[in-house]
C-alpha positions in Angstrom: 83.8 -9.7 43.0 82.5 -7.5 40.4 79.0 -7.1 39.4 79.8 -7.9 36.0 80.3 -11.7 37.8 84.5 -11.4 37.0 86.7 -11.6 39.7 89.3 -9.1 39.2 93.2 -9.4 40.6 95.6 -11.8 38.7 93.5 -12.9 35.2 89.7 -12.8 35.3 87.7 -15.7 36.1 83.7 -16.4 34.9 81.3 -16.1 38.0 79.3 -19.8 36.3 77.5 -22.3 38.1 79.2 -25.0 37.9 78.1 -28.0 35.9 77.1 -29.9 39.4 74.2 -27.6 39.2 73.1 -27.7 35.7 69.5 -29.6 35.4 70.6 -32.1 32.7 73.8 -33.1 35.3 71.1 -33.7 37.6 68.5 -36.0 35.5 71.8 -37.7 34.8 72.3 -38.5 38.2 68.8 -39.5 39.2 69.1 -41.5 36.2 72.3 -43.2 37.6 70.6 -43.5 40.9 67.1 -45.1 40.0 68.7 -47.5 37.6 71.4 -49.0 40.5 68.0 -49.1 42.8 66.2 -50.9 40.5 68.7 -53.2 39.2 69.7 -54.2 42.9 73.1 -52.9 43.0 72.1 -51.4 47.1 71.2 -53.9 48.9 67.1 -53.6 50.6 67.4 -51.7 53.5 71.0 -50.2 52.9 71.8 -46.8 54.0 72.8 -44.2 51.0 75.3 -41.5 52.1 75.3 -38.4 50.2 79.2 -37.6 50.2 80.1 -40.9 49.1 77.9 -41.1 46.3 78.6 -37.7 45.2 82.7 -38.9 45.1 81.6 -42.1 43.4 79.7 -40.3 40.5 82.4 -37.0 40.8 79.9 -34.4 41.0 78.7 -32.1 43.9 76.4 -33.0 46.5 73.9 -31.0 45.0 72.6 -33.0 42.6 72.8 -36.2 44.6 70.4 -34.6 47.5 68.1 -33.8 44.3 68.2 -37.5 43.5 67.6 -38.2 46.5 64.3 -36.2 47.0 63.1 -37.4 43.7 63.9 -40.9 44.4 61.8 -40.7 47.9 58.7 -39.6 46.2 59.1 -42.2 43.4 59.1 -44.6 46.5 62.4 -46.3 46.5 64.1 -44.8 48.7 63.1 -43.6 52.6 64.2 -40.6 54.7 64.4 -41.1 58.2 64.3 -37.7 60.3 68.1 -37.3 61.5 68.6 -40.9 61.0 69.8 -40.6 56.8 68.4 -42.2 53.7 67.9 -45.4 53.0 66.5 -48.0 50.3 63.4 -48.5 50.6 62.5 -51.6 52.2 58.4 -52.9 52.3 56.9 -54.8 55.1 55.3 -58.6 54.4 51.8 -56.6 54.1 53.3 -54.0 51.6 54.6 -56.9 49.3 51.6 -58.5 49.3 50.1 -55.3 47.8 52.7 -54.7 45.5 52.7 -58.5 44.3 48.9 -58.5 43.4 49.7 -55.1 41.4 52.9 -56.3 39.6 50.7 -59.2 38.6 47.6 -57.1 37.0 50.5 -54.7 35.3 52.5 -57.4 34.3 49.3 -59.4 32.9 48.7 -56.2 30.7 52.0 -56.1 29.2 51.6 -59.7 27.8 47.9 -59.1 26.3 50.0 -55.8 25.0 53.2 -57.3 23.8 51.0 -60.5 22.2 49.8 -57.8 20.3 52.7 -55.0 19.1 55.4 -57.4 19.4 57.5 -57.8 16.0 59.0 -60.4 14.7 62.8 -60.0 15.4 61.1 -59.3 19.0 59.8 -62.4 19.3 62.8 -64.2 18.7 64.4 -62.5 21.6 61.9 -63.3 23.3 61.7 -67.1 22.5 65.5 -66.8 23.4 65.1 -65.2 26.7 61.8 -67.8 27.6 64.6 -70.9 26.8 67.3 -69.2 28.0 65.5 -69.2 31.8 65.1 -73.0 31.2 68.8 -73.6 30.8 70.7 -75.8 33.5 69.3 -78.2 36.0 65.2 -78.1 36.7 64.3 -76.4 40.3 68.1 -75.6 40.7 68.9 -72.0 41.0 72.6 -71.1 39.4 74.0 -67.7 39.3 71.9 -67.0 35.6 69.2 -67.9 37.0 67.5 -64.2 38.3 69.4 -62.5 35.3 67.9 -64.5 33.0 64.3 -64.6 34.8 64.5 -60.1 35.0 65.7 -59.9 31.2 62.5 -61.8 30.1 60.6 -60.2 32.2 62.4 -56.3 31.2 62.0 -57.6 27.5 58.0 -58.8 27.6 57.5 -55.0 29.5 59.9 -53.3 26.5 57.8 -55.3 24.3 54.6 -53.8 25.0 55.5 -50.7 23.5 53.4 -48.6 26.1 55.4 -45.9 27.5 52.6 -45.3 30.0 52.1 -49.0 31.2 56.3 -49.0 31.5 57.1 -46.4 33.9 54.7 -47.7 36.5 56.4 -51.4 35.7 59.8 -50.1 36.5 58.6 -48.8 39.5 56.7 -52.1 41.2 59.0 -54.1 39.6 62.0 -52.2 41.3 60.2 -52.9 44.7 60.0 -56.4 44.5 63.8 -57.2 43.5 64.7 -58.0 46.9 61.8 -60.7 47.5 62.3 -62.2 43.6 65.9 -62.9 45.1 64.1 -64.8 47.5 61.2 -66.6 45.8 63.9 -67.6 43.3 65.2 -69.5 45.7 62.5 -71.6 47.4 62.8 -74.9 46.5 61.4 -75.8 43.3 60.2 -71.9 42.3 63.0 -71.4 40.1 61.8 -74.1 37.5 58.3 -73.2 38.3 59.0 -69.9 37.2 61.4 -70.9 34.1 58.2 -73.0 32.7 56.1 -70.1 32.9 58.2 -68.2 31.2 57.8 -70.5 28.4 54.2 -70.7 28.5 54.1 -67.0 28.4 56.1 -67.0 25.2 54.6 -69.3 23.4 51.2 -67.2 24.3 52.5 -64.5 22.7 54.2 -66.2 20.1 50.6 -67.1 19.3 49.3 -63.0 19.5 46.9 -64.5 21.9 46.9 -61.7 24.2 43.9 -62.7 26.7 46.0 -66.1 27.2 49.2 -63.9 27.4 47.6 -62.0 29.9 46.3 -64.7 32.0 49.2 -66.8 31.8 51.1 -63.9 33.2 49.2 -63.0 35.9 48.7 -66.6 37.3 52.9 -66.9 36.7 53.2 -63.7 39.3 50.5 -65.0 41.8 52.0 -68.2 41.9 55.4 -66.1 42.9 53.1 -64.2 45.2 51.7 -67.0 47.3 55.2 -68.8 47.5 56.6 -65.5 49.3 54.0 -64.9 51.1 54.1 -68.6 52.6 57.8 -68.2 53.1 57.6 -64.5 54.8 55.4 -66.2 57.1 57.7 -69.0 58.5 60.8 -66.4 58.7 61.6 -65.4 62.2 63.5 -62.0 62.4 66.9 -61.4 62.1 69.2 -60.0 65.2 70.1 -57.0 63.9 73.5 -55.2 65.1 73.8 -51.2 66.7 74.0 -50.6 62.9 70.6 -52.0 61.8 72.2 -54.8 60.0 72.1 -58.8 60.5 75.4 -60.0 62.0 76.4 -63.5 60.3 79.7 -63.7 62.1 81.3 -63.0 59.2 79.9 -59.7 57.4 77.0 -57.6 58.0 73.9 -57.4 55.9 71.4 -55.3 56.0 67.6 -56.8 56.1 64.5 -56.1 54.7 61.9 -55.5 56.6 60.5 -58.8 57.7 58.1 -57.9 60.2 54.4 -57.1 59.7 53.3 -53.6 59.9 52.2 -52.3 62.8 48.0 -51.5 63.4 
């Protein structure tokens, strides 16, 4: 190879980094990464290999291991020494935290949206708030969560605070898992769809202190239900691989134990 950065013999050929390397081919696939994290598409607890997700998204490994670093600090994902990366998964304690934080976050974003939201907004909105209410009363169908994140994503978008939203995608991101689960209580997921409502028509009003308060009592209400339910759940029997065996595939837990003193 030449200094020049051709390599001579038969045609010559640009020394270039290839486009694995280049910084927006990165962003693009921490982007990638964060969103499938946050949207639930890996499971709580599931291990994320490097190769495969670097065939999946046809790029180097470069990159990925990039992502990867990034999306440890942003805390959704955790490297274990010689042992790979994995989602990050939260202990009953950790939730707990992250429930009573959601809720103050999440408060603000109502008192914000009741006050920026527009009009063509706010019928979104109203369609999103019904939308959750759809279907039988403290039945959960497959809409159900779908229906109960988009309100939720739209009354964040809504706010139109860029610095209140990247700190929501975070917390929110950490509690997918558990709003799976809280979803699924019995009677929560009409609990919730009427709050929804109430929260809409708060905002519908541009009441924002209502908004807010409304909001907040909706996520403590979703806090203390997990927390009661975390709290009658016995750990799972895990397999060599870390992952519950139900006899017919294997799923990979979250965290159910409390963290140790």
């Amino acid at each position: 190879m030449s200094e020049n950065g051709l390599e001579g013999g038969g045609g010559s050929v640009l020394n270039l980094a290839t486009i694995a390397d280049h910084p927006s081919l990165q962003e693009r696939a921490y982007q990638t990464l964060r969103t499938a994290i946050l949207d639930g598409r890996f499971a709580v607890g599931e291990r994320l290999y490097e190769s495969k997700i670097a065939e999946q998204l046809g790029i180097s490994r470069n990159p990925v291991r990039e992502s990867f670093r990034r999306l440890q600090q942003d805390g959704l994902v955790d490297v274990r020494p010689r042992g790979g990366i994995y989602v990050a998964s939260i202990s009953i304690e950790e939730a707990d935290d992250i429930y009573r934080v959601r809720g103050a976050l999440e408060g603000l974003a109502a008192r914000l949206a009741a006050e920026r939201i527009t009009d063509s907004e706010l019928e979104e909105l109203k369609s999103l708030a019904f939308g959750c209410n759809d279907g039988v009363p403290d039945e959960l169908n497959r809409s159900t969560v779908s229906n109960a994140d988009h309100f939720h994503k739209a009354v964040h978008e809504f706010a139109h605070s860029p610095q209140l939203l990247e700190p929501l995608q975070l917390i929110y991101g950490r509690v997918l898992h558990y709003r799976n689960v809280t979803l699924r209580l019995p009677g929560r997921a009409g609990v919730a769809s009427q709050g929804h409502v109430e929260i809409y028509q708060a905002i519908a009003k541009r009441d924002g202190a209502r908004a807010e308060l409304v909001m907040r009592d909706h996520i403590e209400g979703a806090r203390i239900s997990l927390m009661r339910h975390l709290d009658t759940v016995t750990p799972p029997e895990l397999n060599p691989e870390g992952q519950v065996a139900t006899g017919e595939e294997s799923v990979t837990p979250p965290r159910w134990s409390r963290r140790d003193n």
